[in-house]
N, C-alpha and C positions, 0 to 999 in steps of 0.2 A: 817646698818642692813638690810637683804635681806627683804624686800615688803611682805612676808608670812609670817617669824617669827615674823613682827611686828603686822601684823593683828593679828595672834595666840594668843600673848601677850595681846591686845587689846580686843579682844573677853573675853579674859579668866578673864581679871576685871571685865566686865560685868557679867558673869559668876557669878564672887565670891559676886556680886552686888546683883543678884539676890538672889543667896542663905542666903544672911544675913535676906533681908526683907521678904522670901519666910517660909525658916525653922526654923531661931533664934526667928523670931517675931511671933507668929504662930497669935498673936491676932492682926496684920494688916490683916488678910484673907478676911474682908469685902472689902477691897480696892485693893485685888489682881491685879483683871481686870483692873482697873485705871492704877496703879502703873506701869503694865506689858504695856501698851498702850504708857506711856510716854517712857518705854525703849525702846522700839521697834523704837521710832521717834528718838532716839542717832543715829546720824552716827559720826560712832567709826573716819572715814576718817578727817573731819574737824577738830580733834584736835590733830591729827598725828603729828610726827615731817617731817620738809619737808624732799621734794626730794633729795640727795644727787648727783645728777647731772641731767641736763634738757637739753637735743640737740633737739633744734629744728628743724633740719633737718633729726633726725631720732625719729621719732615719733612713740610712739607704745599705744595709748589712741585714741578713738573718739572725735572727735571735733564737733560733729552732733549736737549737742545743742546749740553750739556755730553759726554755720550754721543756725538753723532754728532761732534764735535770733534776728540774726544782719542781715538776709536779707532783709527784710521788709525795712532796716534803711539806706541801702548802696546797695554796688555791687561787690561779690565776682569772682575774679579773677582768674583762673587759671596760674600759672606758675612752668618752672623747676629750679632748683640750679642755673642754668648759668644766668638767668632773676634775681637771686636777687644779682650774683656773681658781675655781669656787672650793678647792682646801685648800690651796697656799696662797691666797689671794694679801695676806699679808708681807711688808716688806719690799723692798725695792729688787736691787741685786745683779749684775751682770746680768744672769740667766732668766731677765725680764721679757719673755719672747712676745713682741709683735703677730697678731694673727696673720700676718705677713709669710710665714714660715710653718703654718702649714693648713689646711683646706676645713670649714667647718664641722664636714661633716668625717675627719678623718679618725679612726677607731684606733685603740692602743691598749696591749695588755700591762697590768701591773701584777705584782706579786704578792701574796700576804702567807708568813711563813705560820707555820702550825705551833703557837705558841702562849704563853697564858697571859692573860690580860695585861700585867704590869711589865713586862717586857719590851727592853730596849734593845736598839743595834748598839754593836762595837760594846758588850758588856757581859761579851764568856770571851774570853782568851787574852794577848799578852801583847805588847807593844815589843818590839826587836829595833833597834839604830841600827841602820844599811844605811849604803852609800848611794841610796833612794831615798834618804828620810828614815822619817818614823813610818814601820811598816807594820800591820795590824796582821797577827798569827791568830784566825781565828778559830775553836774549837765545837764551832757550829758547824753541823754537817756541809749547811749551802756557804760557807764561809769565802771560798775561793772564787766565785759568782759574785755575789750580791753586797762584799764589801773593799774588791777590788775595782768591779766597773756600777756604772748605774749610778740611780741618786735614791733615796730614801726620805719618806714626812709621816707623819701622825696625821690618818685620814680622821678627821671625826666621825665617820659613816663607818671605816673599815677597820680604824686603829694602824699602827704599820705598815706600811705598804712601802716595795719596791718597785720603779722603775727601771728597765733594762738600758744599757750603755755600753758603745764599743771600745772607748779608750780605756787604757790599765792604769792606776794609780795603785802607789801601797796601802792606802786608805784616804776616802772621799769624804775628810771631814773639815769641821771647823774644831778651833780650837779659844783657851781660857787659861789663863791662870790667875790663883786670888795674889790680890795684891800684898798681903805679907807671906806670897809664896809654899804658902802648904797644903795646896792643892791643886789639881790639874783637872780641864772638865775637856769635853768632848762632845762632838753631836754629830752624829748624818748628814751630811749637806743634801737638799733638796733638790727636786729641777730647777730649780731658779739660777742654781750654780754652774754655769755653763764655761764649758773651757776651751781659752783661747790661746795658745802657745806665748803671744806676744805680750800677755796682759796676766796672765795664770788667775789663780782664786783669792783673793786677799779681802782683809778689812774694809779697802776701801772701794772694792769694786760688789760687796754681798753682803747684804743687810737685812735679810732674812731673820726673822724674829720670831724662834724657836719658844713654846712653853717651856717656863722653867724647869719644870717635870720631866720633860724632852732630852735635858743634859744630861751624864755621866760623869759622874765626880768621884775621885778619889783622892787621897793622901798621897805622899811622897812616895813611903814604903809601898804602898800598896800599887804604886805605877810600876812600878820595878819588877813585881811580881806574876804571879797568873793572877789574873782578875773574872770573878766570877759575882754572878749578880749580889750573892748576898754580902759580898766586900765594899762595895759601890755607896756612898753617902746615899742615904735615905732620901726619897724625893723632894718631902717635907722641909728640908734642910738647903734644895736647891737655890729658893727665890735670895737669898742673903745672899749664897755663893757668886751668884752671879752678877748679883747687884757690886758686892764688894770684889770683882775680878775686869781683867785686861786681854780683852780680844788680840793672839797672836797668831790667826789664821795665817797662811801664806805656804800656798800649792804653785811650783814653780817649776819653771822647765831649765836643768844643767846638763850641758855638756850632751843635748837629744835624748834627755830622760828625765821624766816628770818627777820629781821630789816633794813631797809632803814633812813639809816644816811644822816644826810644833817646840813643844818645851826646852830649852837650853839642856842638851844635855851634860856641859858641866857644871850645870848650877845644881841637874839631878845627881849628880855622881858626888857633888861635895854636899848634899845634903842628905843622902843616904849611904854614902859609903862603899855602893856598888859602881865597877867599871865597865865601862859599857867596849867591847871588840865593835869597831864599824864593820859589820858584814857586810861581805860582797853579795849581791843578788844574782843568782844565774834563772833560766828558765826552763820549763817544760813543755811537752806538750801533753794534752788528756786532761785525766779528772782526780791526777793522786792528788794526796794531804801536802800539805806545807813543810818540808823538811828543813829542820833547823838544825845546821852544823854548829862549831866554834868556828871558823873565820866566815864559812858561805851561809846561805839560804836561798835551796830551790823550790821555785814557788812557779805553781803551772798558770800558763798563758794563754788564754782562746788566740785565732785566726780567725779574722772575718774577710771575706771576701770584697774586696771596694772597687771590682770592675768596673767602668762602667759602661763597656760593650756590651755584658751579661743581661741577660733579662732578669732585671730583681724580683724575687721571691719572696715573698715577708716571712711566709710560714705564721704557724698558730698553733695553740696547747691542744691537745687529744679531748681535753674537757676545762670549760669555762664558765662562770658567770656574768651575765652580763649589768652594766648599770642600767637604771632607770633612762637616763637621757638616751643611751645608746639604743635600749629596747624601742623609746619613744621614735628614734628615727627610720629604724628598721619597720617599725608598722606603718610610720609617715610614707617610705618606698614603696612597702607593698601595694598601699591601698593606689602610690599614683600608678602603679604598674601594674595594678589590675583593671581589666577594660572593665566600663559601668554593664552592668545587668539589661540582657537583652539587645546589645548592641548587634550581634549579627542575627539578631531576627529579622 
């Protein structure tokens, strides 16, 4: 459904919201002001159904929030298509983008968080079952950011790096289990992972072939748990794992809400003992932490704007570096946009 007629839609329950408690009830009048105060704090956006397609290489939302965020925490990157072509150039994958989709010479910030070399995403914090899937509670400051939207690879030039992304998921990964079941692995899904409501992310649309190194593996008990890096199977230990495991990716859309599928969780419950409550996910808006109830969990949700009246604005970080290619093009413009020496003599 076109992004207008759904707000329209949207708006106009509010609408009908209003006028129940406005004119039907004429003797709530004393609590108008109140009443009107909380509506106004709805944003109609956070309980939309998602996006029906996300390219992350044709972006049409500001990431400026996102930027003034995660600066502080890290160091954002400039680079072009060819810089992220020439590190994932491995693997096939849904999110195999034609240069078709977006212009040579177009520039894109990445993110690389402030962290120690052997450090992976999705390996401080805790997995939670909602009626979203498996949702990733993480206890990394940029956690609410960078493993909700965006996609995430192992630069060999920069080590981790983030890509920014408008759609929300409860975590954008792939998934593994070993085949006699005693353990579960995990990994970052990259750009290549691109998502399309009608097709979602699965095994056989993304084929992305992550270094061993790259996965996150744990034990049964230890999925159950708070996960923290030094719980995590040792790297060294990955290439067997995943040799002797079965890809169970499968990121899908129910009921106008993206769900991220992963391990049976009653195959976890009868092999560890623990019962897992399906929490409800509700939303926020801002920049609080992850709040983990016993039935709910509220977990805060950006707003992007997808006018397309608007004059789009990309916005940019306060401070960046840039790539080699990208510095390469910038002196290629200058030099043609400078007139030759002595021309108006």
């Amino acid at each position: 459904m076109h992004y207008a007629l759904k707000n329209t839609l949207y708006n106009s329950g509010i609408l009908a919201i209003l006028a129940v408690f406005l004119f039907i009830k004429p003797s709530f009048s004393q609590n108008q002001d109140s009443l009107l105060e909380k509506i106004r704090d709805i944003d109609i956006s956070l309980n939309e159904p998602p996006d029906s397609e996300e390219n992350l290489y044709m972006n049409t939302v500001s990431f400026q929030s996102f930027y003034d965020v995660l600066s502080p925490m890290g160091e954002w990157i400039q680079i072009t298509k060819e810089d992220i072509d020439a590190d994932i150039s491995d693997g096939e994958g849904e999110g195999k983008y034609s240069s078709a989709y977006s212009q040579d010479e177009e520039f894109y910030f990445i993110w690389k968080p402030g962290v120690e070399d052997n450090w992976k995403p999705f390996s401080n914090g805790k997995w939670e079952y909602t009626d979203h899937g498996w949702l990733w509670v993480s206890n990394d400051k940029w956690g609410n950011t960078t493993y909700n939207y965006g996609r995430w690879w192992n630069s060999p030039k920069y080590g981790w790096v983030w890509l920014p992304g408008y759609t929300w998921a409860p975590a954008w990964v792939r998934w593994k289990v070993t085949n006699d079941g005693n353990h579960i692995g995990w990994v970052a899904l990259s750009p290549k992972a691109k998502w399309k409501t009608e097709t979602g992310i699965t095994n056989d649309n993304y084929s992305y072939t992550n270094k061993d190194a790259d996965w996150v593996f744990v034990d049964n008990n230890t999925f159950v748990s708070d996960i923290t890096p030094s719980k995590i199977t040792a790297s060294n230990e990955n290439s067997d794992l995943v040799k002797n495991s079965t890809g169970i990716t499968s990121i899908t859309t129910e009921d106008d809400r993206i769900v991220t599928n992963g391990p049976d969780v009653n195959k976890i419950e009868e092999k560890t003992g623990k019962k897992f409550n399906r929490k409800k996910l509700r939303f926020s808006k801002g920049k609080n932490k992850t709040v983990v109830g016993e039935t709910d969990i509220i977990v805060t949700k950006e707003t992007f704007d997808h006018s397309a009246g608007l004059k789009f604005r990309k916005g940019k970080p306060d401070k960046f570096r840039s790539s080699d290619k990208v510095k390469k093009i910038i002196r290629k413009k200058k030099n043609r946009n400078t007139p030759p020496p002595n021309r108006n003599k």
